[in-house]
C-alpha positions in Angstrom: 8.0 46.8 20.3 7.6 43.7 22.4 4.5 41.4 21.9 2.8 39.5 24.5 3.2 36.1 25.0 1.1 33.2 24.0 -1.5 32.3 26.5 -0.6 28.3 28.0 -4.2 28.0 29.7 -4.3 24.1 30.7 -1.3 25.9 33.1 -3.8 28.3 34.9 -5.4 31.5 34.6 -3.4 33.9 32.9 -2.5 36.7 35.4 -1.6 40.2 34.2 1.3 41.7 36.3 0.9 45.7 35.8 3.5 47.7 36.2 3.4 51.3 36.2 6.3 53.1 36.1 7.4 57.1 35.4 10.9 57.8 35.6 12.2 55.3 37.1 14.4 53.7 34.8 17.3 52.9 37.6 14.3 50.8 39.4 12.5 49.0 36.6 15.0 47.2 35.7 15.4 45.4 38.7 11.5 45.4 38.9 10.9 43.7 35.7 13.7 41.1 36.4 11.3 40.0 39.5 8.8 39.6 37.3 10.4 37.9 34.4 11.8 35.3 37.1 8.2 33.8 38.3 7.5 29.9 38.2 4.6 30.2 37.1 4.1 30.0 33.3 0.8 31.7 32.3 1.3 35.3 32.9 1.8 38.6 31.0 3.7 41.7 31.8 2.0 45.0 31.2 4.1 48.2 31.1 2.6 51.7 31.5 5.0 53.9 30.6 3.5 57.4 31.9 5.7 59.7 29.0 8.8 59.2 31.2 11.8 61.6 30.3 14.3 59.5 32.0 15.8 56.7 29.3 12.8 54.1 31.0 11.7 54.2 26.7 15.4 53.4 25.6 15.1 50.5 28.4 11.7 49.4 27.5 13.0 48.9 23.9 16.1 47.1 24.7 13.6 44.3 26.2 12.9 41.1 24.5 11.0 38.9 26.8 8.0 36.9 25.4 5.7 37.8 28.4 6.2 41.4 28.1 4.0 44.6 26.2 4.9 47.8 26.7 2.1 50.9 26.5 3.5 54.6 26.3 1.2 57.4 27.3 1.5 60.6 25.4 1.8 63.0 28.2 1.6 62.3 32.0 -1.8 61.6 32.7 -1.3 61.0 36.8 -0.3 58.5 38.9 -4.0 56.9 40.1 -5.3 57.4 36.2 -1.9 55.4 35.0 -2.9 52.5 37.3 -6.3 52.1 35.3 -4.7 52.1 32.3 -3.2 49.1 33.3 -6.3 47.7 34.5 -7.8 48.6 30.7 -4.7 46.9 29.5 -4.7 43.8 31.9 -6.2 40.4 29.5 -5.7 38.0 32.4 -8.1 37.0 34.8 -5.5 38.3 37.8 -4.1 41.4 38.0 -1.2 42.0 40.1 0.0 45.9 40.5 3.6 46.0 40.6 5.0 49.2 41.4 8.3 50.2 39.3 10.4 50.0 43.3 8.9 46.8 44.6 9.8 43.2 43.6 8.1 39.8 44.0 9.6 36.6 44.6 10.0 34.0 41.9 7.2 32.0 43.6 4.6 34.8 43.9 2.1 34.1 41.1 2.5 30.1 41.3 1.9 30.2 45.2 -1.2 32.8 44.9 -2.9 31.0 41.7 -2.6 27.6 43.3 -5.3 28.3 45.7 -7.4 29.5 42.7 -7.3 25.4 42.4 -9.2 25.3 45.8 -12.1 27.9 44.7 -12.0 29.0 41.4 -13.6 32.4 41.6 -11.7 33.8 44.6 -12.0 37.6 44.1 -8.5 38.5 45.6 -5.5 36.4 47.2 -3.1 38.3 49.8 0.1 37.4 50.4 3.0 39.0 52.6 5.9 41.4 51.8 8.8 42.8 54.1 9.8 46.7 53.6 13.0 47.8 52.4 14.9 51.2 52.3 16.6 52.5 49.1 20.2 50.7 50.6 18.7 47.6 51.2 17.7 47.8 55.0 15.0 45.5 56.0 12.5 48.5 57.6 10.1 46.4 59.0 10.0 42.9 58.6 7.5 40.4 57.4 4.7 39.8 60.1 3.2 36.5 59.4 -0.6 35.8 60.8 -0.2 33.5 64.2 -4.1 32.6 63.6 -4.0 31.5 59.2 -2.3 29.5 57.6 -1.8 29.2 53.6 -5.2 28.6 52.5 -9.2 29.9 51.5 -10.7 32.3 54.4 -13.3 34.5 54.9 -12.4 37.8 53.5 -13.3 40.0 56.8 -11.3 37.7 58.7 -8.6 38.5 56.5 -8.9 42.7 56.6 -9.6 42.3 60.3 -6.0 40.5 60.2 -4.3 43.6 58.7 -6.7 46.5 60.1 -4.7 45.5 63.6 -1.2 44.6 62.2 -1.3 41.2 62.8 -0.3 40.9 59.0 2.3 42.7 56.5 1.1 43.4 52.9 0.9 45.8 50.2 -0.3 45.9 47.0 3.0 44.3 45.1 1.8 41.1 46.7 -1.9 41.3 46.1 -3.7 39.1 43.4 -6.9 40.7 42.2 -9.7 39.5 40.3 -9.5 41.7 37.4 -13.0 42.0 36.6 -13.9 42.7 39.7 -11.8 45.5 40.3 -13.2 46.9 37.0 -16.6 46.5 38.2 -15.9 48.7 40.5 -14.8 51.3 38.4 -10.8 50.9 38.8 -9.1 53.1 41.4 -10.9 55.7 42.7 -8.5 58.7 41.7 -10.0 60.7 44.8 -8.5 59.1 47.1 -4.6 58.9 46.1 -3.1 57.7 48.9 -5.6 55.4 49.8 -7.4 54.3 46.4 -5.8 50.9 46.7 -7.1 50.2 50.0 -10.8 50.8 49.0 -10.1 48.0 46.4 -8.9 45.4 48.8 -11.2 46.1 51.2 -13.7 46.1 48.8 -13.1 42.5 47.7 -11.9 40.9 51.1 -15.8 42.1 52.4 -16.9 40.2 49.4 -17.0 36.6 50.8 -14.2 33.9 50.6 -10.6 35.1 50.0 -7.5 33.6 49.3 -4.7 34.1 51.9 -0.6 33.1 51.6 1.1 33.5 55.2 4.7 33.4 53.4 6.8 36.7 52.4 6.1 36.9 48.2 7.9 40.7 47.9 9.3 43.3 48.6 8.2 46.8 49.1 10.1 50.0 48.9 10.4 52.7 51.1 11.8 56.0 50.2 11.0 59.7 50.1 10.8 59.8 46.1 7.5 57.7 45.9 4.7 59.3 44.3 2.4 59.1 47.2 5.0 60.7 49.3 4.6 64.1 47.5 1.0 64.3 48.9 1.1 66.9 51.6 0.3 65.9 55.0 -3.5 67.2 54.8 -3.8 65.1 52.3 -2.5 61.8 53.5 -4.5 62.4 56.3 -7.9 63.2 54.7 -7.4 60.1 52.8 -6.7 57.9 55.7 -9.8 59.4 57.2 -12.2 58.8 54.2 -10.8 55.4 54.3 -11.9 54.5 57.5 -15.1 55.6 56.6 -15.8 54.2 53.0 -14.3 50.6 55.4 -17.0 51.1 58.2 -20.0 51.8 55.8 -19.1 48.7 53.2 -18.8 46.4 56.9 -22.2 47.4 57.9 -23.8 47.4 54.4 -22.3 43.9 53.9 -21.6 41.7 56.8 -24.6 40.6 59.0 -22.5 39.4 62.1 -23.0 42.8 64.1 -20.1 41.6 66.3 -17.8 41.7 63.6 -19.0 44.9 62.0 -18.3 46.1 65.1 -14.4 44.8 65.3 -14.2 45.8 61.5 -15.6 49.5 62.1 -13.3 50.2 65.9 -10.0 48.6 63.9 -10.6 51.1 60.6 -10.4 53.4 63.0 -7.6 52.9 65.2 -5.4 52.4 62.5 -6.7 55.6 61.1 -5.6 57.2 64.1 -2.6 55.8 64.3 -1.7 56.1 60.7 -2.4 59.9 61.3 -0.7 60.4 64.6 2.6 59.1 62.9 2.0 61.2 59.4 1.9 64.1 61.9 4.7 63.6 63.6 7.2 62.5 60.6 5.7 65.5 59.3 6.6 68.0 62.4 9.8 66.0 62.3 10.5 66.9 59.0 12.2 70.5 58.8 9.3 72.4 59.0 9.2 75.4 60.5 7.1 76.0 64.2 4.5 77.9 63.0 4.0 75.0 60.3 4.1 72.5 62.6 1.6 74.3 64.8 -0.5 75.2 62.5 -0.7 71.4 60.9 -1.1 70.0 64.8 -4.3 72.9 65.4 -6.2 71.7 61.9 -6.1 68.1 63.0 -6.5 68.6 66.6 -9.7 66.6 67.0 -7.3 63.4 65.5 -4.6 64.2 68.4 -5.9 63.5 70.9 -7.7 60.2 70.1 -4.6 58.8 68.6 -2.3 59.5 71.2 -5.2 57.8 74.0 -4.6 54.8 71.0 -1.2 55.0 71.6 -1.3 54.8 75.4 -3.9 51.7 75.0 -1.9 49.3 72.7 1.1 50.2 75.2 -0.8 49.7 78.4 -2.2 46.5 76.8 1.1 45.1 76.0 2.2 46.0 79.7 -0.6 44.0 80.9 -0.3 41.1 79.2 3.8 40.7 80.2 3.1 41.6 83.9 -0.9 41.1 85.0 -1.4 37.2 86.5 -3.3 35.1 83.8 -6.4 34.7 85.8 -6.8 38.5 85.5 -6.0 38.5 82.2 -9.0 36.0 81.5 -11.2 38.1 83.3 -10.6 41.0 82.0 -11.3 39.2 78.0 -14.4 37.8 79.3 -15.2 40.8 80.4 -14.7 42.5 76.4 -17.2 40.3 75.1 -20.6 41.4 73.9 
């Protein structure tokens, strides 16, 4: 079985990219390539194999690279608990989690780690990603920040940057402090379709965060991903709880009421949004009318809200194209507490 490398520490810190992976052996390999192809030296690869049935073993074995150790669960313990076995397994003082259908550019880790040069103790560094289809198709495209550059920020600047889309990321391109995330307790496997979340927010609301405004990976989108199976209750509760566990850590940890404020009315419009459109795909998606109806009733008191949400960002957007400037000004000043 494949040993891990040696560790080259006058290079950096050593950075642990996790990958766990279930059946996927089509994906991984392309997956593992990404990783095997980063610049920078000091890093390990971490497989989690979660008992796949699939030939992802037969792959796994075929494997030589010096970076690379493989761990094979005995049964399938779950998705969330596979991603703390990683975190168990993890010996660097990074963690990336690589999912088995995403990829990272060659430069990721060197690109993220050189701003550990700036502040030593950063407790996560975000970079961008695009989204692709299962063919390839670009489904949304990288959206750099207009307001930071490559650099050291303050965390809540940096969630309030992605809490309004102003930024694209996922957790392919996220660098974590690893024991920080284990101070936490790892992923909280409550929450599966936002347990990742709750770590980066988590750390970004810790102080000074690292931030690179340049696409580092790719993330895939397709029906077959784990979190996809959840049913549409469920993605929604756990966008909801979300919201909430982001609201209470702002209050509990930022003393500029003004930007608790932002923090706590952008958690929840995206919540909104992010349920408006898991309702809709879901009506959309050959369900009968009675299941549709009956999904629209139970989250009813979302509905509405979300669509008002809808109807702002689109009547703001009108504004700002067709409303004189001096309006425009006004009506800012106006916003301000």
């Amino acid at each position: 079985m494949p040993t891990t490398h040696s560790v080259l520490r006058n290079s950096g810190p050593l950075v642990t990219v996790a990958i766990p992976t279930f059946n996927r052996a089509s994906l991984l390999k392309d997956c593992l390539n990404s990783a095997f192809s980063q610049t920078y030296e000091n890093y390990e690869v971490v497989v989690s194999d979660n008992a796949s049935t699939d030939g992802t073993s037969d792959l796994l074995e075929l494997l030589s690279h010096p970076t690379l150790r493989v761990v094979r669960q005995q049964t399938n313990i779950g998705l969330i608990p596979n991603w703390n076995a990683c975190l168990a397994e993890a010996k660097g003082d990074y963690v990336l989690f690589l999912s088995d259908d995403d990829r990272i550019e060659p430069e990721m880790l060197e690109r993220c780690v050189a701003l550990t040069r700036i502040e030593s103790q950063l407790p996560i560094i975000v970079a961008l990603c695009e989204e692709q289809d299962t063919w390839g198709h670009i489904v949304r495209g990288v959206t750099f920040s207009k307001i930071f550059c490559t650099g050291v920020w303050q965390g809540s600047d940096i969630l309030i940057e992605y809490l309004r889309w102003r930024i694209s990321t996922q957790m392919c391109t996220i660098l974590l402090r690893t024991d920080e995330v284990r101070a936490l307790g790892g992923f909280p496997t409550d929450m599966p379709h936002a347990c990742d979340m709750v770590i980066v927010a988590s750390l970004l609301l810790k102080g000074r965060s690292g931030f690179v405004n340049e696409c580092c990976g790719t993330y895939g989108i397709h029906n077959s991903r784990e979190t996809s199976r959840l049913t549409v209750d469920h993605r929604v509760d756990d966008a909801r709880k979300l919201a909430g566990v982001i609201k209470e850590m702002a209050k509990e940890r930022i003393n500029d009421r003004r930007k608790v404020h932002q923090i706590q009315l952008f958690a929840r419009r995206l919540f909104l949004t992010y349920a408006g459109y898991c309702l809709l795909e879901y009506c959309n998606g050959g369900v009968t009318f009675s299941e549709a109806l009956s999904a629209l009733w139970r989250w009813r008191a979302v509905l509405v809200p979300a669509t008002l949400v809808h109807i702002q960002r689109k009547a703001r957007r009108f504004a700002v194209e067709f409303l004189p400037e001096p309006v425009i000004r006004f009506a800012r000043q106006l916003q301000r507490p």
